[in-house]
C-alpha positions as CSV (number, residue, x, y, z in Angstrom):
1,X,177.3,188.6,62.2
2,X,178.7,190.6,59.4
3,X,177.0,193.3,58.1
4,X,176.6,193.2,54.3
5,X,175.3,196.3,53.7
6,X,178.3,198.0,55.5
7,X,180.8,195.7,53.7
8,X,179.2,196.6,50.4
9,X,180.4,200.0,50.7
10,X,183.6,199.4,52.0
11,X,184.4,197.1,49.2
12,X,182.8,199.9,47.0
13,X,185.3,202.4,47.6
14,X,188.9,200.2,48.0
15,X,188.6,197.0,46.4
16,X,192.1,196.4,46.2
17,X,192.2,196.1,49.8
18,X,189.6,193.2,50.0
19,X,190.7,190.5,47.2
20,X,188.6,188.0,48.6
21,X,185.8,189.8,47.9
22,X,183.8,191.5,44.9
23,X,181.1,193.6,43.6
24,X,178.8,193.0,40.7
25,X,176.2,195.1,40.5
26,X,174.1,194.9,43.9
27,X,175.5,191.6,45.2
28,X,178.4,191.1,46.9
29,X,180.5,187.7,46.1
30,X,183.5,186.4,48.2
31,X,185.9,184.0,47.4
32,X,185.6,180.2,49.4
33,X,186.9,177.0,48.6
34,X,184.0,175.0,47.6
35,X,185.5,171.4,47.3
36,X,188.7,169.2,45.3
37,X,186.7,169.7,42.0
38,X,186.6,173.1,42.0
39,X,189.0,174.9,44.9
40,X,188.2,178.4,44.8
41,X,184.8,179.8,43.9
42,X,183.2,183.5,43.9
43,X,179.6,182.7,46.2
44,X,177.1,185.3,46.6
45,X,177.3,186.9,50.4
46,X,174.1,186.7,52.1
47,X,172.4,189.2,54.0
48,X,170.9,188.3,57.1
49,X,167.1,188.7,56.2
50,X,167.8,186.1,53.0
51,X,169.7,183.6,55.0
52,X,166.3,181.8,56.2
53,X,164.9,181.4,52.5
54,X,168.4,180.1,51.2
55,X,168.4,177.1,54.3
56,X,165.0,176.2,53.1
57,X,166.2,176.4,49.1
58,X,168.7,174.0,50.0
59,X,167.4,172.1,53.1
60,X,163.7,171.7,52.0
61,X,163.2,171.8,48.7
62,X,162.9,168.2,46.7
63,X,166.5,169.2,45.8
64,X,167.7,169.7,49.1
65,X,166.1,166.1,49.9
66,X,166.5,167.3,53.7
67,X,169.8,165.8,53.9
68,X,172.0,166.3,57.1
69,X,174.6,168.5,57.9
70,X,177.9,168.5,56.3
71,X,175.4,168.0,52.6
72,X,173.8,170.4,52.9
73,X,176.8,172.7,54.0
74,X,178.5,171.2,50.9
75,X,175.1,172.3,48.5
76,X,174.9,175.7,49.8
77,X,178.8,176.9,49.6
78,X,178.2,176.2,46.3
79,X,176.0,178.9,45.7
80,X,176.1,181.5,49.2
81,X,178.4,182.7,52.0
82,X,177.5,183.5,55.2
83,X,179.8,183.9,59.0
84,X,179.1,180.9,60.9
85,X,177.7,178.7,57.9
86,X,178.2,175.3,59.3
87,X,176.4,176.3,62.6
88,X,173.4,178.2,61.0
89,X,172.6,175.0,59.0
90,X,173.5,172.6,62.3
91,X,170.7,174.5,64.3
92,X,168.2,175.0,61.7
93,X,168.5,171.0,60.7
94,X,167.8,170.4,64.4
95,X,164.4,172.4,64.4
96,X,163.8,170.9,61.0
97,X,159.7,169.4,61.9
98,X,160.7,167.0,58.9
99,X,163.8,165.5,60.0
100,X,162.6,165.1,63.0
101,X,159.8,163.2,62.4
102,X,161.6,160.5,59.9
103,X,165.1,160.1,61.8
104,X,165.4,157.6,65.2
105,X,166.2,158.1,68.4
106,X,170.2,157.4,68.8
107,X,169.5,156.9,72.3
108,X,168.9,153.7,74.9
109,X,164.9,153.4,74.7
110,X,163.1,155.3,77.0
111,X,161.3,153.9,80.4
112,X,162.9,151.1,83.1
113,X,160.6,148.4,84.2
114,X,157.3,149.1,85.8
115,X,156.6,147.9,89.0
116,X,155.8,144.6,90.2
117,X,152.3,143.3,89.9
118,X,151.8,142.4,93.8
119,X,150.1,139.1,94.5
120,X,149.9,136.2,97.0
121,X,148.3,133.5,96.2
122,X,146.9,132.0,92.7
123,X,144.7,133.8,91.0
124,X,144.4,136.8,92.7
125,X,146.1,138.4,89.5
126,X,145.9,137.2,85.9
127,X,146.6,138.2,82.4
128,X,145.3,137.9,79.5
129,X,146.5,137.7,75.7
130,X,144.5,137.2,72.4
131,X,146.7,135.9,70.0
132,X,146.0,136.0,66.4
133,X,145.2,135.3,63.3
134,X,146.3,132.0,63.1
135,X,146.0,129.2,59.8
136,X,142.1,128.5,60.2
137,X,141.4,124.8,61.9
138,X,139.0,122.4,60.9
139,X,137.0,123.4,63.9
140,X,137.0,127.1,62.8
141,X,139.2,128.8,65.0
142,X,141.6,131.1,64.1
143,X,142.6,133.0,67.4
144,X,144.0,132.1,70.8
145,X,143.2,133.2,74.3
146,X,145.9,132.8,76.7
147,X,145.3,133.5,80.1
148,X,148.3,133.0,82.6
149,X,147.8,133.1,86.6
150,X,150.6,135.3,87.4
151,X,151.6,134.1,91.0
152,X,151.8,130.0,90.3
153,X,152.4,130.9,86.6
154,X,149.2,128.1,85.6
155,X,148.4,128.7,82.0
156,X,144.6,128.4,80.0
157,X,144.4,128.3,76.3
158,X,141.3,128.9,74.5
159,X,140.8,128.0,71.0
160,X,138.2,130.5,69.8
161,X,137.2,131.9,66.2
162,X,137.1,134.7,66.7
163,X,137.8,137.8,69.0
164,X,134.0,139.1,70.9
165,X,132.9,140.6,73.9
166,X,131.9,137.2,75.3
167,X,132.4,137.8,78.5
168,X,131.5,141.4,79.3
169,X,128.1,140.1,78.1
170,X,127.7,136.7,80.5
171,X,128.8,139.1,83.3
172,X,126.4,142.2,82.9
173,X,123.2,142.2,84.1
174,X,119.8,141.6,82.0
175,X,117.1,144.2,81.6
176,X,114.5,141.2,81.5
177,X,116.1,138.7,83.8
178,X,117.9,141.2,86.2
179,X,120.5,138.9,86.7
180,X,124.4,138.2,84.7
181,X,124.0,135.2,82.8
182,X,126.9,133.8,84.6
183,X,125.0,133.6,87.8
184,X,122.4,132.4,86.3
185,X,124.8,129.3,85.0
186,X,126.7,128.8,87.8
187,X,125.1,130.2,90.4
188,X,127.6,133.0,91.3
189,X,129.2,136.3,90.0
190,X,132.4,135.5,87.2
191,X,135.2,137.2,89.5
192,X,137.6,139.5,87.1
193,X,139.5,141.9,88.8
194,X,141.5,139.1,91.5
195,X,139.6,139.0,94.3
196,X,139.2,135.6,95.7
197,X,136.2,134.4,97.7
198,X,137.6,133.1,101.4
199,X,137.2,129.7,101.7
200,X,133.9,128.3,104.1
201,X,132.5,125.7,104.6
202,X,128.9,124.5,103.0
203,X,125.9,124.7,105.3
204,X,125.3,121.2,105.2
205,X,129.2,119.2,104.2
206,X,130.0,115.9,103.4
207,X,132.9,115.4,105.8
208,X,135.5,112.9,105.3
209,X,136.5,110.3,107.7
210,X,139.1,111.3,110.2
211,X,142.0,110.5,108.6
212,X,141.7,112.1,105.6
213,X,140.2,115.3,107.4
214,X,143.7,115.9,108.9
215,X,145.8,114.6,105.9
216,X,143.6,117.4,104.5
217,X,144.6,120.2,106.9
218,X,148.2,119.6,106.7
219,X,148.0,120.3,103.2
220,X,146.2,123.4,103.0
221,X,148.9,124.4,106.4
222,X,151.4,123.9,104.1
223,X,150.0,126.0,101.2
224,X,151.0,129.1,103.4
225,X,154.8,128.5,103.3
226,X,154.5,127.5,99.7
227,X,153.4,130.5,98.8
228,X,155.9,132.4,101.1
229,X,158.5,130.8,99.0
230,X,156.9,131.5,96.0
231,X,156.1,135.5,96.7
232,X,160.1,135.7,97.5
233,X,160.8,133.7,94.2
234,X,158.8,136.3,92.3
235,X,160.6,139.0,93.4
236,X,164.0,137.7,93.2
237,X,162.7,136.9,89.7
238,X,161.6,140.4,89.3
239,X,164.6,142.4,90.7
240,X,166.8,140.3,87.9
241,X,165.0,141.0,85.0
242,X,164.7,144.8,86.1
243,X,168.6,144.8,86.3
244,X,168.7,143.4,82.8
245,X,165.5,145.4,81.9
246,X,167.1,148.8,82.6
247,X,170.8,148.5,81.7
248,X,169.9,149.0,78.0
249,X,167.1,151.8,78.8
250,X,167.3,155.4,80.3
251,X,164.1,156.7,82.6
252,X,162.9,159.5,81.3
253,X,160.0,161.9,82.7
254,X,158.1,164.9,81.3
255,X,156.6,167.2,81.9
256,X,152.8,169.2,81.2
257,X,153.5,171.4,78.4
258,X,156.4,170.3,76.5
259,X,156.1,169.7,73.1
260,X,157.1,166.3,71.9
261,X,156.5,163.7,69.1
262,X,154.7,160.3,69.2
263,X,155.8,157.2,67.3
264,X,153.4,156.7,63.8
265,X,152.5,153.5,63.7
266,X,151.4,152.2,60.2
267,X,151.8,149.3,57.6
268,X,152.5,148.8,54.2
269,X,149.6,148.1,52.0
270,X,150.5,146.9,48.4
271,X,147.0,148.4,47.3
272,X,147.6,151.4,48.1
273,X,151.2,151.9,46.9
274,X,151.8,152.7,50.3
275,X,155.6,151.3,52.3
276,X,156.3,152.0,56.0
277,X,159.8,153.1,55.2
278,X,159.1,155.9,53.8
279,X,156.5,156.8,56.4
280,X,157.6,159.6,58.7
281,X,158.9,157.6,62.2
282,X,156.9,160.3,64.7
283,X,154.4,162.4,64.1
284,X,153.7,165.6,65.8
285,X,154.2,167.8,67.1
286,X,151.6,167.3,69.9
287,X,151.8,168.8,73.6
288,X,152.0,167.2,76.6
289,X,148.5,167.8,78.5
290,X,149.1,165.0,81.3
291,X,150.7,162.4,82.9
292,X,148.7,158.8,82.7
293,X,150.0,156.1,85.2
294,X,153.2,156.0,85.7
295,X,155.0,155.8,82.2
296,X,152.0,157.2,79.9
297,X,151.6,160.5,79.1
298,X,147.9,162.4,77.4
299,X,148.8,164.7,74.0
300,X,147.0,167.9,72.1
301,X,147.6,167.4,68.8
302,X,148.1,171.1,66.7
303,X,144.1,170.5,66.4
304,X,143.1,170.7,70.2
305,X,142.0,166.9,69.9
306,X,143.3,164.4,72.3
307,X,145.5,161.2,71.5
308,X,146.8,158.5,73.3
309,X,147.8,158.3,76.5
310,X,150.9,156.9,75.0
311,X,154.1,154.9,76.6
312,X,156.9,157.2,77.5
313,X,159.0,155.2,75.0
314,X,156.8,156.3,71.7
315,X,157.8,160.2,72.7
316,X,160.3,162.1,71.2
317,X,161.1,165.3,72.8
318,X,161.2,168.3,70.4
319,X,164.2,170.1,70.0
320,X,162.0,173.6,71.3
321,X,161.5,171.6,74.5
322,X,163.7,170.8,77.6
323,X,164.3,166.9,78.4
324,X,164.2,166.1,82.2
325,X,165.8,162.7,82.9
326,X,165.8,161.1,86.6
């Protein structure tokens, strides 16, 4: 870079031989084109050590409005010189924590498709959605819970009015009674994590005639190959949507350590005089302290406190960091 002490003196002693350049007093101006309005212009020549606070003059400040590039190129030849302007700003813009934190990704969202949920036969896996708040009924209600057997696809709606721990309390265990409510009730344990009970027979049956005995086996016989065609069906169904699924993401993995920023999530409130658009899009910086499943991923905030785990596609990888992509 040049050296604008060395220059000073140069210039000092034979002007005549630098014409695009000058000395008043101490500083040391050179002649640029600055724009159509105003072609040729005498701009004070930076020395190194006062390059940094001139970026954030015109980057940072409420002036500078942290615009990109070629503006704030355009602001600050208006005022300074410096060799290799255009970059200086280009890679200080990039490490800008502001402008990082407001901009988007430019990029194909981040994470393919997770892996098939593996079942074989109904209600060995099912999900669960509470959906909500919806116009209040008559009856009260103003949520919906929508639980979906994922092998046969068999669907349960539940008006309810409102969203509670119903069921982690019929299924725990009493101190007085030392039994779940739900056995009490029913006489067995609520099931929820998709283990089925194999099928016996009662100590005492009422058996059907004959005929209906054997109509009745070659049903349940048959239940096998349905659900043989089924289990291929799902993953047919599976391997197509992953091909659609991925073709407009990328798979991206970090690493322990890297230094990254996670998506702020927040909502306008009239009350406050608060609007989401002019919220920062990702906050941070926060490192990476681990990986969480397969596409979540534990931060440190600046504060040593945890947050998240968070999805692979709320990160944003700092510029000081080094992206690994499979």
């Amino acid at each position: 870079m040049l050296h604008v002490s060395l220059c000073f003196g140069t210039i000092s002693k034979n002007p005549k031989d630098y014409p695009l350049f000058k000395v008043e007093g101490v500083q040391l101006y050179k002649l640029i084109s600055v724009g159509r309005d105003v072609p040729h212009a005498w701009v004070r020549l930076l020395p190194q050590p006062l390059i940094l606070s001139a970026l954030k003059e015109v980057h940072d400040s409420p002036i500078g409005g942290h615009f990109g590039v070629l503006k704030t190129w355009n602001r600050m030849r208006q005022f300074y010189y410096f060799p290799k302007m255009k970059q200086v700003i280009r890679d200080y813009i990039k490490k800008c924590s502001s402008c990082f934190g407001h901009k988007p990704v430019l990029l194909k969202p981040s994470g393919f498709m997770g892996a098939q949920r593996v079942c074989s036969q109904p209600w060995e896996v099912i999900s669960a959605d509470l959906m909500g708040y919806f116009p209040t009924t008559t009856s009260g209600n103003r949520f919906l819970l929508v639980i979906t057997d994922l092998f046969s696809k068999y669907v349960e709606i539940f008006a309810i009015k409102k969203a509670e721990a119903k069921a982690a309390l019929n299924t725990a265990v009493h101190d007085v009674t030392g039994f779940s409510p739900h056995r009490l009730v029913f006489g067995t344990e609520l099931c929820l994590d998709g283990r089925l009970r194999e099928l016996r027979a009662p100590s005492d049956p009422e058996l059907p005639d004959c005929a209906d005995r054997a109509v009745h086996l070659e049903k349940l016989a048959s239940l096998k190959e349905m659900y043989l065609t089924v289990l291929s069906r799902l993953q047919k169904a599976y391997e197509k949507n992953a091909r659609s699924y991925n073709l407009r993401r990328r798979e991206v993995r970090y690493e322990e350590g890297q230094v990254v920023y996670r998506r702020n999530y927040v909502k306008s409130d009239a009350a406050a005089y608060f609007s989401t658009k002019l919220a920062p899009k990702y906050l941070g910086p926060f490192v990476i302290k681990k990986r969480v499943g397969a596409r979540g991923y534990l931060l440190v905030g600046q504060d040593g406190k945890e947050d998240g785990p968070w999805h692979v596609h709320d990160l944003k990888l700092s510029p000081e960091s080094t992206e690994m992509c499979t």
